[in-house]
C-alpha positions in Angstrom: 98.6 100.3 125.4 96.0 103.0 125.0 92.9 103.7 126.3 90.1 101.2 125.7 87.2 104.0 126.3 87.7 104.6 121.9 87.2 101.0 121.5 83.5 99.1 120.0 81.5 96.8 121.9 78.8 94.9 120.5 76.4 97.3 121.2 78.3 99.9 119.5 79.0 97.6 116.2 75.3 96.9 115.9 74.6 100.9 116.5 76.9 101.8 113.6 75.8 99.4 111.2 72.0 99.8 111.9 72.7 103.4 111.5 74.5 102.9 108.2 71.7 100.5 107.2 74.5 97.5 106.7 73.1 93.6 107.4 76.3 91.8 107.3 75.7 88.2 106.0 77.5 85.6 106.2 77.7 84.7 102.3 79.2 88.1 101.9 82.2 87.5 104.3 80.9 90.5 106.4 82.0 89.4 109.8 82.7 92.2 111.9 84.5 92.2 115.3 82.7 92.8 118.5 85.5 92.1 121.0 87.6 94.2 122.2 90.1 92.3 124.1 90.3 90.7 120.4 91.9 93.5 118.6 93.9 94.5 122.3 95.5 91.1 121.1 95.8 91.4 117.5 97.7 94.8 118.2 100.0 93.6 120.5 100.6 90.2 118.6 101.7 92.9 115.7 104.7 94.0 117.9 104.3 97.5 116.6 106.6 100.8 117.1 105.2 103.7 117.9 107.3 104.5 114.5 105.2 102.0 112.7 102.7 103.2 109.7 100.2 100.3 109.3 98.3 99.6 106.4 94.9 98.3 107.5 92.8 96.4 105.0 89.2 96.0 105.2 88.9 98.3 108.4 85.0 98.1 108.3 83.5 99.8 111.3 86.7 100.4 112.7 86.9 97.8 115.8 91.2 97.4 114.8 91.6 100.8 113.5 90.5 102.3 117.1 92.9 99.9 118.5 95.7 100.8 116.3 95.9 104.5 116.7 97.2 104.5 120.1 99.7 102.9 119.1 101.1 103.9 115.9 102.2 107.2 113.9 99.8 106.6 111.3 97.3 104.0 110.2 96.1 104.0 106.8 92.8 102.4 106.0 91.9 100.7 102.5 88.4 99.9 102.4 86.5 99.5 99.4 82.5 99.6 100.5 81.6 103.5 99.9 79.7 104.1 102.6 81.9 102.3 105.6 84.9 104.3 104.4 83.1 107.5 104.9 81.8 106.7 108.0 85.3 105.8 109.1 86.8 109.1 109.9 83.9 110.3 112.1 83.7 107.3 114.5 87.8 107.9 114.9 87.2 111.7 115.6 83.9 110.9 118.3 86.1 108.2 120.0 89.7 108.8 119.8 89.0 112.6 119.1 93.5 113.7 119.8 94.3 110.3 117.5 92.1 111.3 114.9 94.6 113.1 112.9 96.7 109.7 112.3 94.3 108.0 110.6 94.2 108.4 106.6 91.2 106.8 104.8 91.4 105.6 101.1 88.4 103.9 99.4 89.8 101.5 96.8 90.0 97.5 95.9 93.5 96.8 97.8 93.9 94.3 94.8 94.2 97.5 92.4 96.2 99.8 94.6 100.1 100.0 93.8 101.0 103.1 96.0 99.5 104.9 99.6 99.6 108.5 100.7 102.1 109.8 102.5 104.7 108.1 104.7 105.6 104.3 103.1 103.2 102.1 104.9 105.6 99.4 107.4 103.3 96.7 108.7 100.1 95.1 107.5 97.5 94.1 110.3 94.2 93.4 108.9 91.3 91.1 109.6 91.2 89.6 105.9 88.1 87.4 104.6 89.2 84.4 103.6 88.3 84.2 100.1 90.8 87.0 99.0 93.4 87.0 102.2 96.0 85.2 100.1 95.8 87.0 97.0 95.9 90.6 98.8 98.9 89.7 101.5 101.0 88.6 98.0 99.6 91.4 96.1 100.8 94.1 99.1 104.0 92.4 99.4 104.7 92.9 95.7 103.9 96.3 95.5 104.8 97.8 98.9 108.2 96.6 99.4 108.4 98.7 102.1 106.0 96.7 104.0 108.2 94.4 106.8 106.1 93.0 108.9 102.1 91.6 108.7 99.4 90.4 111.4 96.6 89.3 109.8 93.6 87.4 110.7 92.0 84.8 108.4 90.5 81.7 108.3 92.0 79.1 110.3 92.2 76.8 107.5 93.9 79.6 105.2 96.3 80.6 108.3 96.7 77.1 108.0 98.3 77.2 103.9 99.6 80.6 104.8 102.3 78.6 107.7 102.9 75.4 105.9 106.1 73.9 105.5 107.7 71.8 102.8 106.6 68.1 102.9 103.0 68.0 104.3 99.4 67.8 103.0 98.3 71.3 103.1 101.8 72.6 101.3 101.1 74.5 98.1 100.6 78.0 96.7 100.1 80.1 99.3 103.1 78.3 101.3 105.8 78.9 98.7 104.6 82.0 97.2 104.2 83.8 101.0 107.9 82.2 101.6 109.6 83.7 98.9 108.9 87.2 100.9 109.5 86.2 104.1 108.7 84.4 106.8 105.1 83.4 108.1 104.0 81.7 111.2 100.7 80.6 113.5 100.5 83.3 115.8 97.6 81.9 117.5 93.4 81.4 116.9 90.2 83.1 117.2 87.2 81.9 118.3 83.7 82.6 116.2 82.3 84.3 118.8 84.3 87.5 118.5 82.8 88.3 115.6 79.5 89.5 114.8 77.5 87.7 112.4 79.6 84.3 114.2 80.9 82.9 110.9 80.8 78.8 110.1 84.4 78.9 110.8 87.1 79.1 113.0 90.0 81.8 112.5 93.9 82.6 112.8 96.0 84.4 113.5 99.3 84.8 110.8 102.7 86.8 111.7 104.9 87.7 108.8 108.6 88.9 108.7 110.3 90.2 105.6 113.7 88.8 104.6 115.7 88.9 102.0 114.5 87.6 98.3 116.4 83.9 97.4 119.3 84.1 96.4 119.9 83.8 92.5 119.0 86.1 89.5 115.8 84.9 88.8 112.5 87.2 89.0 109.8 86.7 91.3 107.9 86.3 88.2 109.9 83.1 86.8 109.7 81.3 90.0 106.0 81.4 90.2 105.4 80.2 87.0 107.6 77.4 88.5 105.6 77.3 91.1 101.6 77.3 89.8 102.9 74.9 87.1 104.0 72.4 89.7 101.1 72.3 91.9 98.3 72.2 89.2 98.3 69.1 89.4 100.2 68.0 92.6 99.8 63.8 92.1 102.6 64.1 89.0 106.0 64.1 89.3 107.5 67.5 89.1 108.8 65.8 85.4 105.3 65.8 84.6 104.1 69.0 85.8 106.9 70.7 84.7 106.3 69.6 80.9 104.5 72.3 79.8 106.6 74.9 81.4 109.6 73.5 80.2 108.3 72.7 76.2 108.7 68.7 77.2 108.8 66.5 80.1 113.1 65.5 79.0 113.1 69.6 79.1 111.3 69.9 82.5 113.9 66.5 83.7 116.9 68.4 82.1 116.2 71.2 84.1 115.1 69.7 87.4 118.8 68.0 87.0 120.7 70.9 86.8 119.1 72.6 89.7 120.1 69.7 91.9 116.0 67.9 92.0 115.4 64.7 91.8 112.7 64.7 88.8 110.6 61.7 90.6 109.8 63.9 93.4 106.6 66.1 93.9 106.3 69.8 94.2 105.2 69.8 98.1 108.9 68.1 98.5 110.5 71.6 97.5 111.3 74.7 99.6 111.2 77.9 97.8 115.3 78.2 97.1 114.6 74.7 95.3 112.1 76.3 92.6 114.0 79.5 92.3 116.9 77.3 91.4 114.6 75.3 89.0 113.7 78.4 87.7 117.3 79.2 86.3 116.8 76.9 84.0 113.9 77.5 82.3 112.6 77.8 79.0 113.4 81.8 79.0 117.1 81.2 80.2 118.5 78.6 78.1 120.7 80.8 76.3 122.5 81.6 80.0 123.0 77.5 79.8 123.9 76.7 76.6 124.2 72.5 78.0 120.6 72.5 79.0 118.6 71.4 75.7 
């Protein structure tokens, strides 16, 4: 690992965002960390190469990107707020001052971006607020297929959605939609007092692996129409749910039959193979099935 000397204490993390006139709230999801042995763990949790370029989201003060560096050929830090991605760059060069030259800032919405400088970026690690993590891990995965591996940290209730399986409570969205890139598990927690404000909630850590897409010729698009339509309202049968999707509830049974589903089941019953077969028969393909109504 490298040296720790680069890395913020809570001293430090308070310095910087006095000096820069930030007052992270809690209502704004500003939580910053303020522990190093923290991102030591988030780092080596990642597994990274010293081929690896990471994509870092929300780097704030820089608490992960300092840890990252060391370990890395490049790091490449989104952050939207103006005045934190400027700042950036100089507290790299005053504490990691021969590492400085691997990080790359870029101030943007990581919803919006579809591209990064240079090299393609190869793992995610990022300590994500919970109210967008979900939507920007999918969003990454969609449009930086290079990406093949993620650490981030979230919520522990998210990290919870992120990891579930088929069959359970918690089972929805987030679960089949993050499954149909890879593979995501618990890769431990965090406690509140890492962070600085200490936020009303406990956090988690979630490893991801890329694998190979489904199998089938449906597009990533089809299946999660499949998808949102069966969990909006998860008490029906996927018959019921399916109705709309499939121009009528014999439509939606007709196709849950030919993809091998039982159409008294619910949606939390399927894995994500199960609604990419469902989705070969939908409203958009029945020409390729000319027996499907």
């Amino acid at each position: 690992m490298g040296e720790t000397r680069g890395l913020l204490g809570p001293a430090d993390v308070r310095e910087l965002a006095g000096r820069l006139g930030i007052r992270p709230t809690k209502t704004l999801g500003q939580n910053f960390v303020i522990d190093a042995n923290t991102v030591r763990r988030i780092v080596r949790v990642a597994e990274l190469s010293p081929e690896d370029v990471v994509l870092e989201v929300g780097p704030g003060l820089g608490s992960l990107t300092l840890a990252l560096l060391p370990e890395v050929r490049r790091v490449v830090a989104v952050e939207i707020d103006p005045a934190l991605a400027a700042e950036l760059p100089a507290t790299a060069a005053a504490r990691e001052p021969d590492l400085a030259g691997r990080l790359e800032v870029v101030r943007a919405d990581a919803m919006k971006i579809t591209h990064v400088p240079g090299p393609a970026p190869t793992a995610l690690v990022a300590n994500l607020p919970y109210n967008v993590a979900v939507p920007v891990v999918l969003h990454l995965l969609a449009v930086l297929p290079s990406l093949r591996t993620a650490l981030v940290m979230v919520q522990a209730e998210v990290a919870d959605r992120m990891t579930a399986a088929p069959g359970g409570k918690i089972y929805g969205v987030p679960s089949v939609k993050l499954a149909w890139y890879g593979d995501a598990r618990r890769a431990g927690a965090v406690g509140r007092a890492v962070f600085w404000p200490a936020p009303n909630v406990d956090s988690g850590l979630v490893a991801f692996t890329r694998r190979d897409r489904p199998p089938g010729a449906v597009s990533r698009e089809e299946v999660f129409a499949v998808v949102d339509a069966a969990f909006a309202q998860r008490r029906k049968t996927l018959r019921a749910a399916l109705a709309a999707w499939a121009g009528s509830p014999s439509a939606a049974e007709d196709a849950l039959r030919a993809a091998g589903v039982d159409p008294r089941i619910r949606g939390e019953a399927l894995d994500v193979a199960a609604f990419a077969r469902i989705a070969e028969y939908g409203p958009s393909r029945r020409e390729d099935h000319p027996q499907t109504p």
